[in-house]
Structure formats: structure tokens, C-alpha cells
C-alpha positions as a Markdown table, in Angstrom:
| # | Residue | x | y | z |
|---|---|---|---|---|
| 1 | Unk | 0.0 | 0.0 | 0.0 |
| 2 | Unk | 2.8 | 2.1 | 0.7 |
| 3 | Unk | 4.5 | 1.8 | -2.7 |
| 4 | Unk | 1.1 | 2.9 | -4.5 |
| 5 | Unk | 0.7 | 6.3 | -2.3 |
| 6 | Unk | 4.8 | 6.6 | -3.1 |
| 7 | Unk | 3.8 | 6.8 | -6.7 |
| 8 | Unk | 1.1 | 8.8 | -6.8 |
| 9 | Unk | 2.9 | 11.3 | -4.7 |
| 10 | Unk | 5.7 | 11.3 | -7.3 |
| 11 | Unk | 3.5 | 11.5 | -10.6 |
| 12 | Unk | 1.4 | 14.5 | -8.4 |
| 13 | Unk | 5.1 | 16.1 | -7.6 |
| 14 | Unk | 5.8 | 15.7 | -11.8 |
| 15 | Unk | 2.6 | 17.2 | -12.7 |
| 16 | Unk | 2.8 | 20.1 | -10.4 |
| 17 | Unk | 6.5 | 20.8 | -12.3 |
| 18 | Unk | 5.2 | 20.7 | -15.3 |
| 19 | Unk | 2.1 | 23.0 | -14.9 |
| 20 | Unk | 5.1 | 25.5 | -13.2 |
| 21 | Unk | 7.0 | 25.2 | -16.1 |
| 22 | Unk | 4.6 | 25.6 | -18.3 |
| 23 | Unk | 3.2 | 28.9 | -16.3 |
| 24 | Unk | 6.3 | 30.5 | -16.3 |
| 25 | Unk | 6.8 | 29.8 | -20.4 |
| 26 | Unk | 3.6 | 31.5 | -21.1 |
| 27 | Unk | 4.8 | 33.9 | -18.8 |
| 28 | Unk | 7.7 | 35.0 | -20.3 |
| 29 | Unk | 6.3 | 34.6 | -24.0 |
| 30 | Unk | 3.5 | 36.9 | -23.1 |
| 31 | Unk | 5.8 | 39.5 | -22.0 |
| 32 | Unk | 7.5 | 39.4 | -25.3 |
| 33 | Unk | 5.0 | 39.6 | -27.1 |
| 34 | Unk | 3.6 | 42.7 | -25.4 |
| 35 | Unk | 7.1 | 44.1 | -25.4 |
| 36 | Unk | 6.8 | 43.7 | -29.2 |
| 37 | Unk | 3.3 | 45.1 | -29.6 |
| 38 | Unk | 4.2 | 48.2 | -27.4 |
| 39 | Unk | 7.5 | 48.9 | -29.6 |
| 40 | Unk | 6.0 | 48.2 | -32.8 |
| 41 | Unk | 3.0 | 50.6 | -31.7 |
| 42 | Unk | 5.9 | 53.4 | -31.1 |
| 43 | Unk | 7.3 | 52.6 | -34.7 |
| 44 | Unk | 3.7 | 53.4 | -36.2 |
| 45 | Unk | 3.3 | 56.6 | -34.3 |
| 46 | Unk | 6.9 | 57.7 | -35.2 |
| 47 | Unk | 6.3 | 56.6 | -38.9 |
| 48 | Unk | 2.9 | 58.2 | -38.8 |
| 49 | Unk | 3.9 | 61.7 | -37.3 |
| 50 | Unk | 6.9 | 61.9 | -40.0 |
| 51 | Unk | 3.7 | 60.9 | -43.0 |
| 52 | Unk | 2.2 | 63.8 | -41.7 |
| 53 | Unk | 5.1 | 66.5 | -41.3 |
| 54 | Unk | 6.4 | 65.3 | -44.9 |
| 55 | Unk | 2.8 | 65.4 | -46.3 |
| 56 | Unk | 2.1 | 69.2 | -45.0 |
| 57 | Unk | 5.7 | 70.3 | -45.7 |
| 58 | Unk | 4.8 | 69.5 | -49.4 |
| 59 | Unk | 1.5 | 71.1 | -49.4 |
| 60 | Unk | 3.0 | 74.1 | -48.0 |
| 61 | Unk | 5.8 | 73.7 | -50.5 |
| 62 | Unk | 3.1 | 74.1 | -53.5 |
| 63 | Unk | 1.3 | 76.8 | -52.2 |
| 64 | Unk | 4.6 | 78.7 | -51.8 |
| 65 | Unk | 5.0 | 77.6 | -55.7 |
| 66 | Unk | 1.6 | 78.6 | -56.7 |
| 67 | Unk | 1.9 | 82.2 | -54.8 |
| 68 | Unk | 5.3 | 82.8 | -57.1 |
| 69 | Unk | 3.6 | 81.8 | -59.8 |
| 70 | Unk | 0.5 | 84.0 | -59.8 |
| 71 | Unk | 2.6 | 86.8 | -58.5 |
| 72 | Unk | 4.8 | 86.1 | -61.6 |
């Protein structure tokens, strides 16, 4: 009777690693993959602002043109 109480003890002790492991796996990928989210976010909003500063430099680049070309 001993020996069977033994083994289940063991197998609970083996499962109870595992699930650990496993929780601190997920863990660690799910940190990484926010860390990527957050920095990929930044990229978007740093390539987005420079879109934007391009785009109304350019606009205000052919208005200047148009101005010198009316005024002649």
C-alpha cells in the first residue's frame, strides 16, 4: 500500500513541475510579445507623425510655388 501512495505522490510532484513550467513559459512569451506590440505601436506613431510633417511640408511647399507663380 505504501508503494502505491509513493507513486502517486511522485507522478502528483511531476505534474505540479510541469504546470510551473509551463506557467512561467507562457509567462515569459507573453511578456515578449507585449514588449513587441508596445515597440512596434511606437514605430507606427513615429512613422505616422513623420507621414504627416512630410505630407504638410509638401502642401506648403506648393502653395509657396503657386503664390510665385501667380505673383509672376
Amino acid at each position: 500500500m505504501r508503494k502505491i501512495l509513493s507513486n502517486r505522490a511522485q507522478v502528483s510532484l511531476e505534474l505540479a513541475l510541469l504546470l510551473a513550467v509551463v506557467v512561467v513559459v507562457a509567462s515569459a512569451v507573453g511578456f515578449y510579445y507585449l514588449k513587441s506590440v508596445v515597440n512596434g505601436s511606437n514605430t507606427a506613431e513615429i512613422t505616422s507623425k513623420n507621414a504627416t510633417i512630410t505630407a504638410k511640408n509638401k502642401a506648403l511647399d506648393n502653395i509657396y510655388k503657386a503664390k510665385r507663380a501667380l505673383n509672376g
